[in-house]
C-alpha positions in Angstrom: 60.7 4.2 54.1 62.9 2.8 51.5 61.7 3.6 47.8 59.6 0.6 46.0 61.6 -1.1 43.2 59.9 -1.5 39.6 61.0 -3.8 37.0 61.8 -3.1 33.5 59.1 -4.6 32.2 57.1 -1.9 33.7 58.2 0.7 32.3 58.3 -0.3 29.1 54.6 -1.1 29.3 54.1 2.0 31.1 56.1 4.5 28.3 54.0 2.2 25.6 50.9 3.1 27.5 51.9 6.7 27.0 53.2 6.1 23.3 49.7 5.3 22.7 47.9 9.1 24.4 46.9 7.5 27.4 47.8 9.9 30.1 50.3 9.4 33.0 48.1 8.3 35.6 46.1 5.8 34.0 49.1 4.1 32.2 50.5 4.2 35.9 47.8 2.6 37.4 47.2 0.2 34.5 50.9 -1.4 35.0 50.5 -1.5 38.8 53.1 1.6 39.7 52.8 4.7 41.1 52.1 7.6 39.2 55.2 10.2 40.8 57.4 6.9 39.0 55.7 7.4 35.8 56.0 10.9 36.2 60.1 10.1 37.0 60.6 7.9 33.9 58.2 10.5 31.6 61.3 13.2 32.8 63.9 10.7 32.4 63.2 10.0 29.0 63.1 13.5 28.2 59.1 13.7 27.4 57.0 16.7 28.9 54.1 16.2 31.2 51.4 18.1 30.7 49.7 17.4 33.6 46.7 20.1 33.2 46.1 18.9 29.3 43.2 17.0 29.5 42.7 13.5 27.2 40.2 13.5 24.6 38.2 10.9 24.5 36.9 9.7 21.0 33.3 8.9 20.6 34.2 5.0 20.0 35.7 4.9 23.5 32.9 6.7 25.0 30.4 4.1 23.8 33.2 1.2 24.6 32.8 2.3 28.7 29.3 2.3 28.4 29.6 -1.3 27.0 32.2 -2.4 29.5 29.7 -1.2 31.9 26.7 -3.0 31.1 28.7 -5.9 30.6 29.1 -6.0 34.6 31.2 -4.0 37.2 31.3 -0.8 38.0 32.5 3.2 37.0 35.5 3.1 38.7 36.8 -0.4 37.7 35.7 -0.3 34.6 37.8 3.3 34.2 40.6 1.4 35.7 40.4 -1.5 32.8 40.0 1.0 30.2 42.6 3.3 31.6 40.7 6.2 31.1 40.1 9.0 33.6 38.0 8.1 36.4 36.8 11.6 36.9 35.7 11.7 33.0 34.1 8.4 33.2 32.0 9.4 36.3 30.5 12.6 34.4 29.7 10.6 31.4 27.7 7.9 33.9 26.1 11.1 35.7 24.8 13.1 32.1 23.6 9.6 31.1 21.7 9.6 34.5 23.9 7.0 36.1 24.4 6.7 39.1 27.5 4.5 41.1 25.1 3.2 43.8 23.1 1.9 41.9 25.2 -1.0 40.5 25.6 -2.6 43.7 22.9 -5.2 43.3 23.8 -8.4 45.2 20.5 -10.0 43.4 21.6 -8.9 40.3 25.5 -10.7 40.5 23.4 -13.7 42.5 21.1 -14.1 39.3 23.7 -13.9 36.4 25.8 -16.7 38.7 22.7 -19.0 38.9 22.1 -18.6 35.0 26.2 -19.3 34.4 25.1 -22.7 36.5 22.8 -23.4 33.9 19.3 -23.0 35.6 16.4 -21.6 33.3 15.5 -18.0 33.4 12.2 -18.8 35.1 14.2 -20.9 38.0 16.4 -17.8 38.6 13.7 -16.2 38.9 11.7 -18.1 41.2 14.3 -18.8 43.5 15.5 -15.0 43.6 12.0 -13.4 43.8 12.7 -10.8 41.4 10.4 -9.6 38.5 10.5 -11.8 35.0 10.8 -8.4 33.0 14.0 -7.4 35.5 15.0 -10.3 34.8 14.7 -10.9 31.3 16.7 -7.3 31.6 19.9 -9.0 33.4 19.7 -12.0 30.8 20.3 -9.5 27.9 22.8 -7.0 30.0 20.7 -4.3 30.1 21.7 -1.9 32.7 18.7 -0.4 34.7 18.9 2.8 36.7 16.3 5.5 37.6 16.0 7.4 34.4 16.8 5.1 31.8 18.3 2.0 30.5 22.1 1.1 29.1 22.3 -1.6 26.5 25.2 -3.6 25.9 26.1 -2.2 23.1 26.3 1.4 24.8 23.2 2.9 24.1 21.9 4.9 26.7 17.9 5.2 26.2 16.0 7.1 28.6 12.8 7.6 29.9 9.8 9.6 29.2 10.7 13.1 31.0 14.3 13.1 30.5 13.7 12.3 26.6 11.2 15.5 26.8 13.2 17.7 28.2 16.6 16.2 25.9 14.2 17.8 23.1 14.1 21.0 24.1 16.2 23.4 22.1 17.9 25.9 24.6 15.6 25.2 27.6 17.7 27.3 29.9 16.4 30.6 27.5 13.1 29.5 26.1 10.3 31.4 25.5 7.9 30.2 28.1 5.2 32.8 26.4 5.1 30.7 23.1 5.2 31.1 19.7 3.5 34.8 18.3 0.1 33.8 17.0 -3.3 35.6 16.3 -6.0 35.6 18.6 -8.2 34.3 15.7 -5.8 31.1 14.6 -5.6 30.2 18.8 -9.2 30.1 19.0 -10.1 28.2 15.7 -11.7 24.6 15.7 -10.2 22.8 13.0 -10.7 19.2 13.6 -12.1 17.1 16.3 -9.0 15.1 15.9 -6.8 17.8 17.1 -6.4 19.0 20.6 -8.1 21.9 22.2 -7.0 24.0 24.0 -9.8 23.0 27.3 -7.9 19.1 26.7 -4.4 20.6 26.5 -5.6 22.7 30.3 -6.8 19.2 31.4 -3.6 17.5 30.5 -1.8 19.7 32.5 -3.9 19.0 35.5 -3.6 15.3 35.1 0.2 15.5 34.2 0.2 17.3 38.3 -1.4 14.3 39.6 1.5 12.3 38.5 -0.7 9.7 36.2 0.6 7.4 33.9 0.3 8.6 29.8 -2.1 5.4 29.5 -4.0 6.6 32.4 -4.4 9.8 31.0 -5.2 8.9 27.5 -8.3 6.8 29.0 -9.5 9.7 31.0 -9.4 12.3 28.2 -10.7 9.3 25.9 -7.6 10.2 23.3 -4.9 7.4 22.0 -1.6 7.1 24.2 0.1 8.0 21.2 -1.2 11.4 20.9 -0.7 12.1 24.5 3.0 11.1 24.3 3.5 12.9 21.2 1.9 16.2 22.5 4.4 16.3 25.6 7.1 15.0 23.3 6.6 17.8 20.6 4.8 20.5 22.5 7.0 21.2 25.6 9.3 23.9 25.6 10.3 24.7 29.0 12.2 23.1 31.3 9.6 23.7 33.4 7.2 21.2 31.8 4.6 20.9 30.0 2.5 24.0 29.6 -1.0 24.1 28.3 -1.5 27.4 26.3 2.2 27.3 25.5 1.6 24.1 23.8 -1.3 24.7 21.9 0.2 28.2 20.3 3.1 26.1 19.1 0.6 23.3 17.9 -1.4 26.1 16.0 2.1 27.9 14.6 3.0 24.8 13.8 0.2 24.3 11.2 1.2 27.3 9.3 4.3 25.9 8.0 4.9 26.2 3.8 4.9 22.5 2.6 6.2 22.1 -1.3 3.5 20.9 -3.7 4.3 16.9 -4.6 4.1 18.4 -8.6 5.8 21.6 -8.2 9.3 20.5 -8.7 10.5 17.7 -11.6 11.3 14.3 -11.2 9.9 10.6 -12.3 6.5 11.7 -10.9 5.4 15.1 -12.5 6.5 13.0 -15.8 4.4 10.4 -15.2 1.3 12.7 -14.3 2.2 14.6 -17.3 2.7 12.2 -19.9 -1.1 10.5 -18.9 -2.5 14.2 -18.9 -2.0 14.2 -22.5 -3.1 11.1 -22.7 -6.2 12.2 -21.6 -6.1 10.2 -18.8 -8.3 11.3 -15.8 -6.7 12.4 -12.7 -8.0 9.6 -10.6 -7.6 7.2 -13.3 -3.2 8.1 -13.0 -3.7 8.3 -9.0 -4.9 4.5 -9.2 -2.7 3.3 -12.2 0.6 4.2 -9.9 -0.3 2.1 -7.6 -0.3 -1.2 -9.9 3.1 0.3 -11.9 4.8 1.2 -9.0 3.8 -1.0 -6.5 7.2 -0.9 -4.5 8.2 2.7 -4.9 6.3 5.0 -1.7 7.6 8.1 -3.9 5.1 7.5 -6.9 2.1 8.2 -5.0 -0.3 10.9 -5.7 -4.3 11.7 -5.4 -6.9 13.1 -7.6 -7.1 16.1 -6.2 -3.4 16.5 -5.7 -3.7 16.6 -9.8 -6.3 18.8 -9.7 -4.5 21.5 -7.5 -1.7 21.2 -9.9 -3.7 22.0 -12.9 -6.4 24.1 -11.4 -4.3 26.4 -8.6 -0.2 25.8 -8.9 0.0 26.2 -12.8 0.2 29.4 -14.4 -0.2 30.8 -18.0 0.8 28.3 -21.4 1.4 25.1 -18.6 -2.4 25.9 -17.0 -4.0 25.6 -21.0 -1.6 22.6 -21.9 -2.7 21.0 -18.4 -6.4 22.1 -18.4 -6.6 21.0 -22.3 -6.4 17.4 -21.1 -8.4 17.0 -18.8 -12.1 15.7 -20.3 -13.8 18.9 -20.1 -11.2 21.5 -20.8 -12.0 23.9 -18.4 -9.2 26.0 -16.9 -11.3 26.6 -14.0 -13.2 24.4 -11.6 -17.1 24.6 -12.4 -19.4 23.1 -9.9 -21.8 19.7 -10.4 -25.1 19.9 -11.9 -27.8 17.5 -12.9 -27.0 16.4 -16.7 -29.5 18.0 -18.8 -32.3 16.0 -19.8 -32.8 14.6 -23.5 -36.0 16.1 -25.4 -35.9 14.1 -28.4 -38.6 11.6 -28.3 -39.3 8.3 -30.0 -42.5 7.4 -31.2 -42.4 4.3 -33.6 -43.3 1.1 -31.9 -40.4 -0.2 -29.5 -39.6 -2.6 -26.9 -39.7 -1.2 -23.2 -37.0 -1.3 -21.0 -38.9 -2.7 -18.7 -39.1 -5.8 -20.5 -35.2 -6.5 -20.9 -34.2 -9.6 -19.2 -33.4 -8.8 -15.7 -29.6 -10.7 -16.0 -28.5 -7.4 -18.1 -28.7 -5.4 -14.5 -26.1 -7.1 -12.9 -23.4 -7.2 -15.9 -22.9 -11.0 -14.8 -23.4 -12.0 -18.8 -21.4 -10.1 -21.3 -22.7 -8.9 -24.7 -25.3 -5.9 -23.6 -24.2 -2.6 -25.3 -25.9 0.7 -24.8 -25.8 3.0 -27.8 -26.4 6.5 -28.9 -25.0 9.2 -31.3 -22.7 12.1 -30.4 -23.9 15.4 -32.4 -21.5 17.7 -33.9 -21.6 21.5 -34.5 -25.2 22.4 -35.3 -26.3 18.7 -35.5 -25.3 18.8 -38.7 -22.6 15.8 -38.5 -22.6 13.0 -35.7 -20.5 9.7 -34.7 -22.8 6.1 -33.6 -21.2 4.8 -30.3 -22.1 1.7 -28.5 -20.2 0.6 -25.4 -20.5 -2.8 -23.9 -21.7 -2.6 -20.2 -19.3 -5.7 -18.5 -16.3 -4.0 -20.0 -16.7 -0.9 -20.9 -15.0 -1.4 -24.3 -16.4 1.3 -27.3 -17.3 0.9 -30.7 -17.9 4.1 -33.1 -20.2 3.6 -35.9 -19.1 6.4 -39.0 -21.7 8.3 -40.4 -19.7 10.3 -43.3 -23.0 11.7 -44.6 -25.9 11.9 -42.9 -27.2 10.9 -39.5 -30.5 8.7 -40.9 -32.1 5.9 -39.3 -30.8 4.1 -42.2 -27.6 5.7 -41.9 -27.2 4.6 -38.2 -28.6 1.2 -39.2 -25.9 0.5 -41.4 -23.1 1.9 -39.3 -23.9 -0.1 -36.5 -24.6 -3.7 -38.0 -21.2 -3.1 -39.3 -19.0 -2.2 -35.9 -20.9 -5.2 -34.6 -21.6 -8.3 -36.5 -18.3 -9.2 -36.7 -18.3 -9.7 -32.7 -18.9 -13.4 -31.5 -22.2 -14.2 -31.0 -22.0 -14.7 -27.4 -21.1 -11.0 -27.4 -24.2 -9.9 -29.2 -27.0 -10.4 -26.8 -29.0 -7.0 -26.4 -28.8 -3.0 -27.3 -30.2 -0.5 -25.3 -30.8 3.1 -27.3 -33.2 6.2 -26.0 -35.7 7.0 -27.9 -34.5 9.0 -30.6 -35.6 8.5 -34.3 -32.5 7.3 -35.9 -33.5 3.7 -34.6 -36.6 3.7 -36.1 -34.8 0.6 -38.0 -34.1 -1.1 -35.3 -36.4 -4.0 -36.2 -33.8 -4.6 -39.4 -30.7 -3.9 -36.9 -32.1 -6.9 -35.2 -32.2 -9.1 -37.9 -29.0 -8.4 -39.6 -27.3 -8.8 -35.8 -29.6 -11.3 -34.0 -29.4 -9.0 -31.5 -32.7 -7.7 -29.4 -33.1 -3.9 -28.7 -34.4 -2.2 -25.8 -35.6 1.8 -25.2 -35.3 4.0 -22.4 -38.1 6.0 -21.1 -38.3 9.5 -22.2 -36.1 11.8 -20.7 -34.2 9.0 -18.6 -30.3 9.1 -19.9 -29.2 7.3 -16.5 -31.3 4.4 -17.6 -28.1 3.8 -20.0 -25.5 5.6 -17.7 -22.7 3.5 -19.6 -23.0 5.0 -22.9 -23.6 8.2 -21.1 -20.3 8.6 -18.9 -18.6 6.5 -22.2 -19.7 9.5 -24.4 -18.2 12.5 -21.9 -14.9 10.6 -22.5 -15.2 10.7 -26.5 -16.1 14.0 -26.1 -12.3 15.0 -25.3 -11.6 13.7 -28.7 -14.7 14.9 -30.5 -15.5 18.1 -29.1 -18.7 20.0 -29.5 -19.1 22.5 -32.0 -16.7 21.1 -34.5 -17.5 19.0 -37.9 -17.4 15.3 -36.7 -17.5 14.6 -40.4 -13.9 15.6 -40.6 -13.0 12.1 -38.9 -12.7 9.2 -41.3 -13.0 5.3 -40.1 -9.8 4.7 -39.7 -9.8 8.1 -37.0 -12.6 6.9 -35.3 -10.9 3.5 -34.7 -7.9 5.4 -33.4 -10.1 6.9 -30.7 -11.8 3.7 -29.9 -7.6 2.1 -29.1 -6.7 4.9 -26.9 -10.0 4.9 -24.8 -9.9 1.2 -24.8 -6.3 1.3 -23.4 -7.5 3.6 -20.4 -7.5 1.5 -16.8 -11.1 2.1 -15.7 -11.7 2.0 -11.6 -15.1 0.3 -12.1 -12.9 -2.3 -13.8 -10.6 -2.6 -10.8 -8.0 -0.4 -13.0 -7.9 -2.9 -15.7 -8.7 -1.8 -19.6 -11.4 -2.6 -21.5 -9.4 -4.3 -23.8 -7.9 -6.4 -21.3 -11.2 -7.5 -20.4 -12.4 -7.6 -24.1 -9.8 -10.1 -24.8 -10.5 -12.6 -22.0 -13.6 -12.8 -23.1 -13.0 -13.2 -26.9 -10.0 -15.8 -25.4 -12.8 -17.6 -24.0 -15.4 -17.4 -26.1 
């Protein structure tokens, strides 16, 4: 048989084919010759053939093939077009799960025809008798095969097992027994929300009877969610899913060292810091980060975040300096007790609380204060406050001297009678003797006072919870005479400017001046 004749033309498309690292075969093949001529003109020209070298393929052309083969066709046409290696191309298709048979679907060619004719997906449909998801598939080129789906693009998803077992380090060799845990940790009851060990047995048996995740989330009455994540994270053999295997994992799993959020430096600790020494209350900064960071996921922390930082990860000089600001100063946690109830007694005529008008309850009206006086260091010196119940904004009255009724009288008319009258509605004191003027406090203020019953402090839990705050800046046992008027209004500012939750994490001088804007 006489020897076929190529033109020139071919082989100058052939030898660029090889120019570009496309071996001899597939250049052959892709300019319609036989490969023992390319092999002939390879020779000719000179140029070795290293027939056992094997092309490497880059991971752009891998993912073109994939492409090419959603697109339509199949492995070994679409090797031919691409002049790659049909051998190659068929192991890719096989790890991906992909199988040649499977793209010879006659209703799949007989449904993208009809749609290239211009009839509606749901016609197609109809007319083919195929499912609207298989064939909302074909519309979009998604490839469909037994373990998984390709995407036009080239992605190769796959389903539920395969994607188990794809994340399972070294499945040939793992450790079937599980991670080394104690006894003690295996058999602890953290949370209902996790699973036990009995549900993790009873998975297993469901997972035999070959039921849906859905299915078996409704039986064990637990999310689907958790059940696909369980198998997802929790099996470690290629021989599936294994109960008690699973939950020591789970439970070695839980003892892993997390970072504290404050432990290292960055916009966040500086933040926290610089309110600490503000004296700003741990919740108060947890709240506040929130409204000046409302984009940024990073400037998030809780109150008790803070407190662990202070109480537990600080150490020596940072644990005083922390501990310092905080409202009570303790360098270690102390646990709640009732307040301790007031034994000073008033016994001058007075008006009952019980006859205050009942709109001061709801803190609806503005211009209802609750007063009393913060002692210093042997009683000998004390400070007036008086704290407006709708905003929570303070007023200190100085006493430089003494602590008088007269004294307190005085101090008080003048913090408040240059308020608007609109904010000077009522006062409510305890009974202690240093209102005994009160009746003259009225007068000079037009404003009506009301007293608590005897031992009752939560009856004015404003002025209360108000003082605790001043008391970071007038501690007990000190001289509170050593702070002049102007010191005492200095105090007032900075507790004013604190965001308050009660007030929705505004500050009571925000509110104070709406209300003075409006008033």
């Amino acid at each position: 048989m006489p020897a076929r004749k190529y033109t020139e033309q071919q082989r100058l498309a052939f030898m660029a084919l090889i120019d570009r690292g496309g071996s001899v075969r597939a250049a052959a093949i892709a300019v319609g010759v036989h490969p023992d001529a390319g092999y002939k003109w390879m020779k000719q020209a000179g140029l070795s053939t290293p027939r056992s070298t094997q092309r490497r393929y880059s991971a752009e052309e891998k993912a073109l093939f994939f492409r090419r083969l959603a697109e339509g066709g199949n492995i070994s046409s679409v090797a031919r077009e691409l002049g790659f290696n049909r051998v190659t191309c068929y192991v890719w298709a096989h790890k991906a799960g992909i199988f040649a048979a499977e793209y010879a679907d006659a209703n799949r060619q007989e449904f993208l025809r009809l749609r290239r004719e211009g009839l509606s997906r749901r016609v197609a449909t109809a007319r083919l008798g195929i499912e609207s998801h298989q064939a909302s598939d074909w519309d979009k080129g998604i490839r469909v095969f037994s373990k998984g789906r390709v995407y036009p693009d080239g992605r190769v998803v796959l389903y539920r097992p395969a994607e188990i077992l794809a994340n399972v380090k070294n499945r040939r060799t793992a450790w079937v027994q599980g991670e080394r845990v104690s006894l003690a940790k295996v058999e602890q009851v953290i949370d209902p929300r996790y699973l036990s060990l009995i549900e993790r047995e009873r998975l297993k048996d469901l997972l035999m009877t070959s039921a849906s995740i859905r299915k078996i989330a409704v039986t064990m009455g637990r999310s689907p969610s958790t059940i696909s994540r369980e198998l997802r994270r929790n099996t470690v053999s290629k021989g599936g899913y294994l109960p008690h295997t699973a939950h020591r994992t789970s439970v070695k799993r839980r003892e892993r060292v997390r970072v504290a959020k404050l432990a290292s430096a960055g916009p966040l600790r500086d933040y926290v810091a610089a309110k600490l020494k503000k004296r700003w209350s741990p919740e108060q900064i947890s709240h506040r980060l929130r409204r000046d960071f409302p984009h940024d996921p990073g400037m998030r922390v809780s109150p008790e975040t803070i407190y662990q930082a202070i109480y537990v990860h600080a150490h020596g000089e940072l644990k005083r300096e922390l501990a310092a600001s905080l409202r009570r100063g303790r360098k270690r946690r102390k646990p709640h007790r009732d307040p301790e109830a007031r034994t000073s007694r008033f016994t001058d005529p007075m008006t009952p609380l019980t006859d205050r008008p009942a709109e001061v309850e709801d803190r609806a009206l503005p211009g209802h204060w609750e007063g009393d006086l913060i002692l210093g260091a042997g009683n000998g010196s004390a400070v007036a406050t008086v704290v407006e119940r709708a905003t929570r904004y303070v007023v200190l009255g100085h006493l430089p001297i003494e602590r008088t009724a007269e004294a307190v009288r005085d101090s008080l008319v003048t913090a408040l009678v240059g308020l608007p009258v609109g904010l000077r509605r009522t006062l409510t004191w305890d009974q202690g003797a240093e209102m005994s003027e009160h009746k003259a406090f009225a007068v000079a203020t037009d404003m009506a006072v009301y007293f608590c019953d005897p031992a009752s402090p939560w009856q004015r839990g404003t002025n209360e919870n108000t003082n605790g705050l001043l008391r970071q800046y007038l501690p007990k046992r000190t001289d509170l005479r050593a702070h002049s008027a102007h010191d005492l209004a200095a105090i007032a500012e900075e507790l004013n400017a604190r965001p308050r939750k009660i007030l929705d994490w505004d500050t009571p001088t925000e509110r104070m001046t709406a209300l003075l804007n409006t008033t």
